[in-house]
GUPAZA-482407 format. One line per 4 residues: number of its first residue (from 0); their letters; for each residue x negated, y, z negated of C-alpha. Coordinates in nm, 3 decimals, padded with zeros to 5 digits. Layout:
<nudrens>
NUM = A = X,Y,Z  ...
</nudrens>
This chain:
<nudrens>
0 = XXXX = 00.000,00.000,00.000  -00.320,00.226,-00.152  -00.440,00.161,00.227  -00.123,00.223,00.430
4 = XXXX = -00.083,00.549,00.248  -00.478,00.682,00.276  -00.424,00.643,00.648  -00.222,00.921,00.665
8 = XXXX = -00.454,01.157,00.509  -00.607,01.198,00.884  -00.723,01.569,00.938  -00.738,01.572,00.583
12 = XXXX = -00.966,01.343,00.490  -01.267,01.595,00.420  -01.063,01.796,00.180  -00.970,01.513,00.024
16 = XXXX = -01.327,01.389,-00.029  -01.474,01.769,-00.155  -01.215,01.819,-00.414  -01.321,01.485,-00.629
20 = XXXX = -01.689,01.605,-00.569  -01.610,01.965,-00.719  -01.414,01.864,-00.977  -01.681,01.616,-01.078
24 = XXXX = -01.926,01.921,-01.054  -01.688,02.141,-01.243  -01.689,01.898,-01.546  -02.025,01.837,-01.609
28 = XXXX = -02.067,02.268,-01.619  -01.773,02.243,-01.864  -01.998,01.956,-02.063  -02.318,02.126,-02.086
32 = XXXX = -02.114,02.416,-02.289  -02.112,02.290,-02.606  -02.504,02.194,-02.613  -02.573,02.548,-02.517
36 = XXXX = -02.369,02.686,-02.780  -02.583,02.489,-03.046  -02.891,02.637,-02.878  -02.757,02.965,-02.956
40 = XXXX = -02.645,02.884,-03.296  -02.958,02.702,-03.425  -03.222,02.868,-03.199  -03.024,03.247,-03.213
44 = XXXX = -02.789,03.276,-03.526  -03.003,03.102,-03.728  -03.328,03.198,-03.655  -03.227,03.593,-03.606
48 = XXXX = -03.351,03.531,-03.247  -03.164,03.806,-03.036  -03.381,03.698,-02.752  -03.272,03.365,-02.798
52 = XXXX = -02.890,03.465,-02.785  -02.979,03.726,-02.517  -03.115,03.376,-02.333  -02.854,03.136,-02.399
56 = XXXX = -02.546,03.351,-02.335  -02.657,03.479,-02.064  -02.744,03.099,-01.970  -02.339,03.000,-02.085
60 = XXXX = -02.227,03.273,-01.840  -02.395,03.163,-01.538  -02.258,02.788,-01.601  -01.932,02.951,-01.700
64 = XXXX = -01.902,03.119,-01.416  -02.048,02.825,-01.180  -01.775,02.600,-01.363  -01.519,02.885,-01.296
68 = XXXX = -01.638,02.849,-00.878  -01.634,02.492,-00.871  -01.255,02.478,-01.023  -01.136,02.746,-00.763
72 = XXXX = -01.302,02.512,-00.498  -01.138,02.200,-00.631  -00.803,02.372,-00.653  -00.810,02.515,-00.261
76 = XXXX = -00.939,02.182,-00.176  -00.664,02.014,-00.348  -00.412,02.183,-00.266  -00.484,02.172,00.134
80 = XXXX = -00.531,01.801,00.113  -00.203,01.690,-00.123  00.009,01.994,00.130  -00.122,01.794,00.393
84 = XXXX = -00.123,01.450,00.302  00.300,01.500,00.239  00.302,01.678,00.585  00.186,01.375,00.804
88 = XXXX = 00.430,01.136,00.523  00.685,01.328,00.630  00.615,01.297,01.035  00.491,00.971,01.018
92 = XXXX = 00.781,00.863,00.841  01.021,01.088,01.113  00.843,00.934,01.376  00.922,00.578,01.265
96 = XXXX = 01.290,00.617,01.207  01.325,00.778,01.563  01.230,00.444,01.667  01.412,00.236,01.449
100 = XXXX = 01.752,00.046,01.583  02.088,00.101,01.498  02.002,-00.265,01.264  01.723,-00.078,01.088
104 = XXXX = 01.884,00.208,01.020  02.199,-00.019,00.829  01.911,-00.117,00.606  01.849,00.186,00.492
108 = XXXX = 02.136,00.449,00.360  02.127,00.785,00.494  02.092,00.952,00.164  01.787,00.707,00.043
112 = XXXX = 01.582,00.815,00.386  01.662,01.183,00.298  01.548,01.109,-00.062  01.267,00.903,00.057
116 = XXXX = 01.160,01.201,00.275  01.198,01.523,00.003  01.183,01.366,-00.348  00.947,01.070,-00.293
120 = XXXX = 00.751,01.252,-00.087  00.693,01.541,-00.320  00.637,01.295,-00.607  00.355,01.155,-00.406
124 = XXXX = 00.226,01.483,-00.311  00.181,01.620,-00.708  00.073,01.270,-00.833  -00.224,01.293,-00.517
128 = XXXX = -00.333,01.606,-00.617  -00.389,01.534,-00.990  -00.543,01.231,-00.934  -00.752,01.418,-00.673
132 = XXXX = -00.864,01.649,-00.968  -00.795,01.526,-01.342  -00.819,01.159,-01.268  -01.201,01.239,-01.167
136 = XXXX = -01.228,01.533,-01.362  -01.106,01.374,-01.678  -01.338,01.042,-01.666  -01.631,01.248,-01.613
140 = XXXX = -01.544,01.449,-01.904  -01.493,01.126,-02.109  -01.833,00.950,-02.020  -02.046,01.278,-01.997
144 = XXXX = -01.910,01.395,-02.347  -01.954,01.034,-02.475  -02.320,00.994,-02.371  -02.378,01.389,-02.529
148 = XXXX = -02.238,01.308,-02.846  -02.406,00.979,-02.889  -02.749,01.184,-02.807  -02.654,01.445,-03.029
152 = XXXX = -02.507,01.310,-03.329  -02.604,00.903,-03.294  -02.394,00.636,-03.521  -02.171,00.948,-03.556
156 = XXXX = -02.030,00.935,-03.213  -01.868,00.618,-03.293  -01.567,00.796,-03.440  -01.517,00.939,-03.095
160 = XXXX = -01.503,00.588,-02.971  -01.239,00.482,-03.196  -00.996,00.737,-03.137  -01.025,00.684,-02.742
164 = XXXX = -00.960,00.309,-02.838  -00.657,00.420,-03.053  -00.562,00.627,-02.798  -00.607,00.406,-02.502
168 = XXXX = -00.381,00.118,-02.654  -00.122,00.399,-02.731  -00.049,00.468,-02.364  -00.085,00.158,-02.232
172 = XXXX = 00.198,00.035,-02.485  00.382,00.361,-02.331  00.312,00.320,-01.987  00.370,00.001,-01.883
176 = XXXX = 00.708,00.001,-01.943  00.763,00.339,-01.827  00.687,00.183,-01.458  01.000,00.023,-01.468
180 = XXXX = 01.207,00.257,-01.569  01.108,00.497,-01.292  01.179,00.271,-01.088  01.506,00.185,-01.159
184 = XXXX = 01.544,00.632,-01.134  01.477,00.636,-00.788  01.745,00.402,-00.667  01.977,00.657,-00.884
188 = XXXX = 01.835,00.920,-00.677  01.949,00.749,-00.393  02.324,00.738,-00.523  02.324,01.085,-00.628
192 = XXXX = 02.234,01.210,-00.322  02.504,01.027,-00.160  02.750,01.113,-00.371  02.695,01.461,-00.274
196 = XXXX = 02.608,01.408,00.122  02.964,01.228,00.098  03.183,01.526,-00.063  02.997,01.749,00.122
200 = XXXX = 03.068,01.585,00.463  03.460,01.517,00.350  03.494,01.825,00.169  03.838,01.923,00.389
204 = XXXX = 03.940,01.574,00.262  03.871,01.600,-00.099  04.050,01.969,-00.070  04.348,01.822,00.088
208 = XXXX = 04.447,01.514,-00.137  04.340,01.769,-00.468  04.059,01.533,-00.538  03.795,01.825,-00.677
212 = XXXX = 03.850,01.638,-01.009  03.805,01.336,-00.926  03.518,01.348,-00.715  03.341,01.575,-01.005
216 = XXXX = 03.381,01.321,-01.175  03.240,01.063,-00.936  02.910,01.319,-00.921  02.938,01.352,-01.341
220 = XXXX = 02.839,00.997,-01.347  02.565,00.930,-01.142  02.427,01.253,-01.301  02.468,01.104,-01.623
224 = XXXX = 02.301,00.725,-01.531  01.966,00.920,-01.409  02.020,01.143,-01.735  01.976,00.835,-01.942
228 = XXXX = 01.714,00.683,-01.732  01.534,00.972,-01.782  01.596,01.037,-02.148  01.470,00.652,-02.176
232 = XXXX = 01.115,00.742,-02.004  01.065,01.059,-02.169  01.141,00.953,-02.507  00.882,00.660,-02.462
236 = XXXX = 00.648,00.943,-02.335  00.714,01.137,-02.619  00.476,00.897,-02.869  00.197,01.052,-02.626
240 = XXXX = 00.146,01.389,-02.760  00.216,01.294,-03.180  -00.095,01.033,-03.043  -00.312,01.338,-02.923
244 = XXXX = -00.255,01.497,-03.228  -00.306,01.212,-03.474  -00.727,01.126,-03.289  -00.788,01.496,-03.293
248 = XXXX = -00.664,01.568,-03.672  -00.820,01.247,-03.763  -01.153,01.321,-03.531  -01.180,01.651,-03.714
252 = XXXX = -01.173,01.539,-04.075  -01.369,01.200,-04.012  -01.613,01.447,-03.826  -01.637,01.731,-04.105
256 = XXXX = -01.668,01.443,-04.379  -01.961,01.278,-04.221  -02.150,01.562,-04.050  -02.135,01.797,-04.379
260 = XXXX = -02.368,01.448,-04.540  -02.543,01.458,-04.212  -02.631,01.815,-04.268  -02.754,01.800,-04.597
264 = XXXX = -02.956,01.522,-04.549  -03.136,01.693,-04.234  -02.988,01.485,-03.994  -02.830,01.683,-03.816
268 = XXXX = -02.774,02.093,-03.749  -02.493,02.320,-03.771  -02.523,02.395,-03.391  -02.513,02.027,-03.366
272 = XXXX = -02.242,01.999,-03.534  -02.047,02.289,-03.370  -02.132,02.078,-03.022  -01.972,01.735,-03.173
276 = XXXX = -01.638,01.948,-03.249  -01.667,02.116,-02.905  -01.689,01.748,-02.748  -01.425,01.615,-03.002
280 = XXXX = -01.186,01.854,-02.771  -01.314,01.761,-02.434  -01.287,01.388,-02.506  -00.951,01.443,-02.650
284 = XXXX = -00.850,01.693,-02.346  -00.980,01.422,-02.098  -00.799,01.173,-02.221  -00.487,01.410,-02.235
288 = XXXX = -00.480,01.485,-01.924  -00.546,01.150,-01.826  -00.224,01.041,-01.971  -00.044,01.328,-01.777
292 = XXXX = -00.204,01.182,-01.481  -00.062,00.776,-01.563  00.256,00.989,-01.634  00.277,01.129,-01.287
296 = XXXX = 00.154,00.844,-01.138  00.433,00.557,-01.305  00.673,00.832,-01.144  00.518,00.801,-00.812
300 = XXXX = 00.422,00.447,-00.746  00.802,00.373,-00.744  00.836,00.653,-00.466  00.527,00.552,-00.294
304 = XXXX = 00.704,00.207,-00.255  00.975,00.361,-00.094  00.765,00.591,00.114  00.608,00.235,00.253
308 = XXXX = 00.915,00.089,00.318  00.998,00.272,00.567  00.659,00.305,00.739  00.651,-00.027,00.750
312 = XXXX = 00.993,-00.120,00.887  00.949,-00.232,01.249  01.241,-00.193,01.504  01.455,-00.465,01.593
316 = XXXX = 01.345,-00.356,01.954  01.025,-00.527,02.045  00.891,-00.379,02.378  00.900,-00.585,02.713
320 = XXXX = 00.592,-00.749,02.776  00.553,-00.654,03.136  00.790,-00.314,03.146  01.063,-00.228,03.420
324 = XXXX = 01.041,00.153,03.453  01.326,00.177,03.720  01.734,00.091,03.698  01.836,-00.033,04.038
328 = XXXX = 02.190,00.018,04.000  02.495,00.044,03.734  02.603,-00.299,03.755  02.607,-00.446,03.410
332 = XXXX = 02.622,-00.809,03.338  02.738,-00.989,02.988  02.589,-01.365,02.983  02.738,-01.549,02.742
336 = XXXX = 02.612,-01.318,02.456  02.666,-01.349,02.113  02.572,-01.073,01.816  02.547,-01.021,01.424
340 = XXXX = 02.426,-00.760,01.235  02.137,-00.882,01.093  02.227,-00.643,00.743  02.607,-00.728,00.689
344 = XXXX = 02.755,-01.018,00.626  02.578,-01.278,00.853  02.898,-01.336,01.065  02.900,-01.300,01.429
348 = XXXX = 03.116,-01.005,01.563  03.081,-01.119,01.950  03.073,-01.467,02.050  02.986,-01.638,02.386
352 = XXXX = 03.112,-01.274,02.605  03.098,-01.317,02.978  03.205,-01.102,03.228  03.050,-00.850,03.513
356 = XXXX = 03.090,-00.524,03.610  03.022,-00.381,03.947  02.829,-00.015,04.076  03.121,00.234,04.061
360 = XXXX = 03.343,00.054,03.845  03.580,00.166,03.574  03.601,-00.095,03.314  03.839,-00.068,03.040
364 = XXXX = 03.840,-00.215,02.681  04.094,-00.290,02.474  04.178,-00.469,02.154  04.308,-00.436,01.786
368 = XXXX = 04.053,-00.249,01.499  03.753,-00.496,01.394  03.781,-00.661,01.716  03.427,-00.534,01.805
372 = XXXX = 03.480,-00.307,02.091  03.202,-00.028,01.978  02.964,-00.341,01.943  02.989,-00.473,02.237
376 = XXXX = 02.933,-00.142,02.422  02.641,-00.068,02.211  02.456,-00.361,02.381  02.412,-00.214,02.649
380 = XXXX = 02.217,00.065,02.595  01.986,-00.140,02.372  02.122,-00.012,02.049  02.125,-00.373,01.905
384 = XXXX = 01.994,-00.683,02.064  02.189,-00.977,02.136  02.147,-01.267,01.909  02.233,-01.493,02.197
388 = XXXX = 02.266,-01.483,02.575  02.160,-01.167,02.789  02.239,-00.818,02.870  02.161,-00.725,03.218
392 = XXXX = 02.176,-00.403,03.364  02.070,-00.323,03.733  02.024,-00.757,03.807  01.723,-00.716,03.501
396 = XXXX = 01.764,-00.816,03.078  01.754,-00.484,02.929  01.499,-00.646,02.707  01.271,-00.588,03.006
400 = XXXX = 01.320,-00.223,03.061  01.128,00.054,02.824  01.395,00.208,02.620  01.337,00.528,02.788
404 = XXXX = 01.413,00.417,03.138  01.695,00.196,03.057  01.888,00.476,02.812  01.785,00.757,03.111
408 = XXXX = 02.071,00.582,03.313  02.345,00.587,03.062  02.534,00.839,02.922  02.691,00.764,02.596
412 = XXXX = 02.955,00.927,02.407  02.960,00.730,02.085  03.279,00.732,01.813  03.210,00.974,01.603
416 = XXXX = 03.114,01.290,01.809  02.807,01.503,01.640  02.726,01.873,01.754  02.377,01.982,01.683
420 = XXXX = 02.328,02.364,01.550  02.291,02.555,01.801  02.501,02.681,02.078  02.719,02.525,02.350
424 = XXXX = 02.526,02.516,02.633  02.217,02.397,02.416  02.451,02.060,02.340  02.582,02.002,02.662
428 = XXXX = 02.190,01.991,02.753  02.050,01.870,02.488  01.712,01.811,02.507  01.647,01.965,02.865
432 = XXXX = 01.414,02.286,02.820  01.471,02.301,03.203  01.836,02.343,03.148  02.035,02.424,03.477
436 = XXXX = 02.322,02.638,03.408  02.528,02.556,03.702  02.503,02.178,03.582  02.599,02.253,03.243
440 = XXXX = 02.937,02.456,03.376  02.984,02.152,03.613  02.975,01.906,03.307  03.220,02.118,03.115
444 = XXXX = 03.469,02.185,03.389  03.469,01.762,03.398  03.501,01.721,03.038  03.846,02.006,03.038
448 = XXXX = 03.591,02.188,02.805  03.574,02.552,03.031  03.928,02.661,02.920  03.803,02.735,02.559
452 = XXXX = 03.475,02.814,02.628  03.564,03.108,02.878  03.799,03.279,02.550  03.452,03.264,02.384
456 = XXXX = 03.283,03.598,02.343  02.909,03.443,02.441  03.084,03.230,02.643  02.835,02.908,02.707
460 = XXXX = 02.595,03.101,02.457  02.877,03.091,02.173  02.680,02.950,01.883  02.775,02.579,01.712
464 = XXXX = 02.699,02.484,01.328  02.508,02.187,01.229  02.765,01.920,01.288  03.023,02.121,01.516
468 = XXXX = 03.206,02.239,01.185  03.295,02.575,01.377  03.537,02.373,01.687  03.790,02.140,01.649
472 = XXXX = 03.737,01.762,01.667  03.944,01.748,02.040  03.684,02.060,02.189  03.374,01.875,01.948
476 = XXXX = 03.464,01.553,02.152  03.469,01.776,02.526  03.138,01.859,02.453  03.005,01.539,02.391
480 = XXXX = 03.172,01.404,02.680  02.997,01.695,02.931  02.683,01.609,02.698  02.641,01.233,02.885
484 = XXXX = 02.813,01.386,03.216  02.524,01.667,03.265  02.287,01.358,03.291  02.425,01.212,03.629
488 = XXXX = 02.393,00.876,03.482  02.415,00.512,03.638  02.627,00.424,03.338  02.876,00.647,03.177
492 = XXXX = 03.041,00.453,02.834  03.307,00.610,02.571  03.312,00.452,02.280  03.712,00.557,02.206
496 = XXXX = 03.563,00.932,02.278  03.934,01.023,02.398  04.118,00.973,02.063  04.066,01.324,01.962
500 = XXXX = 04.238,01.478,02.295  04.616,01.535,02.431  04.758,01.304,02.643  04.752,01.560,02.900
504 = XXXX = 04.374,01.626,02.880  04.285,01.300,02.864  04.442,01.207,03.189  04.273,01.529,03.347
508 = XXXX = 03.909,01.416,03.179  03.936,01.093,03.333  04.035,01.266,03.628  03.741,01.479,03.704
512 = XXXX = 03.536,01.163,03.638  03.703,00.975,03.904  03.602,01.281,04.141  03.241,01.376,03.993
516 = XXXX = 03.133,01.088,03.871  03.290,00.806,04.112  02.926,00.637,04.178  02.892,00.616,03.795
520 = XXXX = 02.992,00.255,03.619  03.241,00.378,03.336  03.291,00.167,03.024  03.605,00.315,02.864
524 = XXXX = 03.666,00.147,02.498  04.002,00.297,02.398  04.300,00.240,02.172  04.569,00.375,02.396
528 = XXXX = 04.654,00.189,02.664  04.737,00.502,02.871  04.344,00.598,02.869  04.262,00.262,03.051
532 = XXXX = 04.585,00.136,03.228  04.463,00.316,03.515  04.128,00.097,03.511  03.951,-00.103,03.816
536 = XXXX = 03.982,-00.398,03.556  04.025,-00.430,03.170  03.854,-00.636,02.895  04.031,-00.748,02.611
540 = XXXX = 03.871,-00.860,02.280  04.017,-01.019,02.010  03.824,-01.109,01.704  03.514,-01.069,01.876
544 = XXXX = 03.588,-01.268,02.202  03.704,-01.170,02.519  04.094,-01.303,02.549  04.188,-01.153,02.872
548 = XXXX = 04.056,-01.008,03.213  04.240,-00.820,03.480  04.385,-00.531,03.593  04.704,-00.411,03.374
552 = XXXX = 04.979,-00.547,03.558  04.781,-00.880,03.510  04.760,-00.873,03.191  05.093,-00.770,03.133
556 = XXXX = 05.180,-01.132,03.270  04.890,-01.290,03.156  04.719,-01.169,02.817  04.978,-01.155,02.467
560 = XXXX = 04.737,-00.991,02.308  04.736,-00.669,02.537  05.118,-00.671,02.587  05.179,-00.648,02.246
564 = XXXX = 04.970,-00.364,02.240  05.138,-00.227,02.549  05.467,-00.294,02.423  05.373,-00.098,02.078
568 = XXXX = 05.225,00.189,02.251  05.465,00.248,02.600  05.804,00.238,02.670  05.930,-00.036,02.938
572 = XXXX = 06.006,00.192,03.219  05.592,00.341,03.122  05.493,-00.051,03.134  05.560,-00.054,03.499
576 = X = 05.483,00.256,03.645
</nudrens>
């Protein structure tokens, strides 16, 4: 994991290395402090000397002020390389889930990848750069001041060694459960931030029912399970610093006990002495902020997990071996396929589908909710794989193309329609920084989106909020329809994109398509049978197989399943117009 994550560093990598070396440097100044003082005490006070304080102060400035370099140094150093460090996290881990498949995205809930990006990310970030500075900083204090005592004050030393034993087994017995615990906060983060991604995104549906209450409540509670995680791991945490206090109290008065006798038996001087109480502190102090730095980093190693996760998740989608850059045509053919998501319940949703679809056709499908209509289409573009039999598209598996060539040729308008911020022509192009107005007017007029647009102020420059909260879900679903029209594509597919839209604009959509798009194959997945009745030929599915082919007059005679759907929906003289 330590390896996957150090990869990352990249341009960083030198900053990274010069902060441990400075903060190394940095501590030893701060260690030869105390030994100066004593110079100045036994050589200056002492003696009278005002040369010899002259000498040695001037001596404590310059490493004073050396220390004070080195720590700026460490800090601009660490602070570019932790920034840094979380800034390639981020786009590595962006990168990745821009190439995961709809399968690994199931595995992973929206609001853990957002959490995963901000939360654990930052956590990562802090814990890096204190373990870039006070996890070197602090054991260099510890053995430095360890070897100074020990040559200053001998057997006396060994009270030093004590408390860091004391204190050592203190916060292992703290940490180690701690781990755990953060751990288990995470996740919590994870349902928090869904809870609120969830109200926020069906705010005009909590408003509507009155369910403000209710879904404060809903919020109350996962607020109050991380609470208590968190009271749990800081109240273990809290034994750290009544610790501290106990080795330095005890350090002090073990320290003034024995080094008064060492004084007046000429063991040892008072500048000496001064030095041992001067280490006592940066012993204590390492080990302090060594515990702040275990602290940070039982919070982080739970998030750096996470972080890995996703770096390491592969895509479903393995790339063709020998690559097919080029879709011959919009035929599209279904070879006995079967599919299961490979992160629900393990049951297939399509099983053993056969049929074929010709250049220019308009292919309707039909059946009753679960019956896997959105699945099926969703093959096509590579979205999912098959478990079983092929996809072809163009005479070639779609497993052969590269997903960039195949998903060039097809236009898809999935379910739920999504707007990006923005404005409208921006949308209707999205992606194209060549954008061609002309073609994005052309798309609109197909999709009955120009009647609105033109009562717009900025007309095609008439600005859209994140999601298309601004226009209503029938002109949110136009747009996405002239969205996968302004592509020219092979393969046009609506995954039930006409729901949101009048009867009468519906028949005028499909319409213009018939006219603008006639060399296009069209996959129309509907629940009215109006929207496909019209169709070259219709598909119907029923519990994830395909129980009827045919145009609708044929299945009308042929297919219960779609006139009991046709009877529901149309009136008799409607049924055989």
């Amino acid at each position: 994991m330590i390896k996957k994550l150090a990869s990352h560093l990249g341009e960083y990598r030198r900053a990274a290395l010069l902060t441990p070396m400075f903060s190394a440097l940095e501590a030893v100044m701060d260690i030869l402090l105390p030994t100066i003082m004593a110079f100045i005490i036994d050589l200056g006070i002492e003696k009278g000397d005002m040369n010899a304080i002259v000498k040695y102060g001037l001596l404590t400035f310059a490493v004073a002020a050396i220390a004070l370099l080195l720590g700026i140094l460490a800090g601009k150093y660490a602070a570019d390389a932790s920034t840094g460090f979380a800034g390639n996290l981020r786009d590595a881990m962006y990168e990745n889930i821009q190439h995961y498949s709809f399968s690994n995205i199931d595995k992973f809930s929206t609001a853990g990848l957002v959490t995963r990006m901000t939360t654990d990310v930052t956590n990562l970030q802090n814990a890096f750069q204190m373990m870039e500075r006070m996890c070197v900083r602090a054991p260099v204090h510890l053995v430095f001041a360890l070897i100074m005592a020990f040559s200053i004050g001998g057997p006396l030393a060994l009270i030093f060694v004590v408390a860091v034993a004391f204190l050592l087994a203190v916060l292992a017995s703290i940490m180690v459960p701690t781990f755990k615990i953060f751990d288990r906060v995470f996740k919590n983060y994870d349902n928090l931030n869904s809870s609120v991604q969830e109200n926020v995104s069906a705010i005009r549906v909590v408003k509507s029912f009155v369910r403000e209450g209710f879904e404060n409540e809903k919020y109350t509670k996962a607020c109050e399970g991380l609470y208590q995680q968190f009271v749990n791991a800081e109240s273990r945490l809290s034994f750290n610093s009544p610790a501290m206090l106990t080795a330095i109290y005890g350090c002090n008065i073990a320290l003034s006990w024995f080094g008064a006798k060492y004084i007046l038996h000429g063991a040892l001087t008072t500048g000496q002495l001064n030095a041992l109480f001067g280490y006592i502190m940066n012993i204590l102090m390492a080990l302090m902020m060594l515990s702040m730095a275990f602290v940070m980093i039982s919070m982080s190693a739970a998030s750096a997990k996470r972080i890995v996760e996703v770096l390491d998740e592969k895509t479903d989608l393995p790339p063709a071996k020998a690559p097919v850059q080029e879709v011959k045509d919009g035929s599209i053919r279904f070879d006995h396929v079967s599919f299961k998501y490979k992160h629900g319940a393990g049951q297939p949703v399509l099983n053993d589908i056969t049929f074929d679809i010709r250049p220019g056709e308009t292919l309707g499908i039909i059946g009753g909710t679960g019956s896997a209509k959105s699945s099926l289409v969703q093959l096509i573009p590579r979205l999912y794989d098959a478990e079983s039999g092929t996809v072809r598209v163009g005479g070639v598996d779609v497993r052969d193309y590269t997903l960039k060539a195949l998903r060039d040729k097809i236009g898809y308008v999935p379910q739920q329609s999504f707007l990006f911020k923005g404005t409208i022509a921006s949308n209707v192009a999205y992606g194209d920084t060549d954008r061609d107005d002309d073609t994005v007017r052309r798309a609109c007029d197909v999709a009955q989106a120009t009647e609105f647009i033109d009562k717009k102020q900025k007309k095609y420059d008439s600005g859209i909020s994140q999601g298309g909260s601004n226009v209503s879900g029938g002109q949110k679903q136009r747009l996405s329809i002239a969205r996968a029209v302004y592509r020219h594509p092979e393969i046009l597919i609506f995954d039930d994109s006409f729901s949101a839209l009048d009867f009468k604009t519906d028949r005028a959509v499909r319409d213009a398509l018939e006219k603008e798009a006639k060399d296009s194959t069209k996959l129309i997945v509907a629940q009215r049978i109006g929207t496909i009745m019209n169709a070259d030929r219709i598909i119907v599915l029923d519990d994830g197989k395909v129980v009827g082919q045919g145009t609708h007059q044929e299945l009308l005679d042929t297919c219960d399943v779609y006139r009991q759907i046709a009877e529901s929906q149309l009136s008799q003289s409607e049924l055989t117009a």
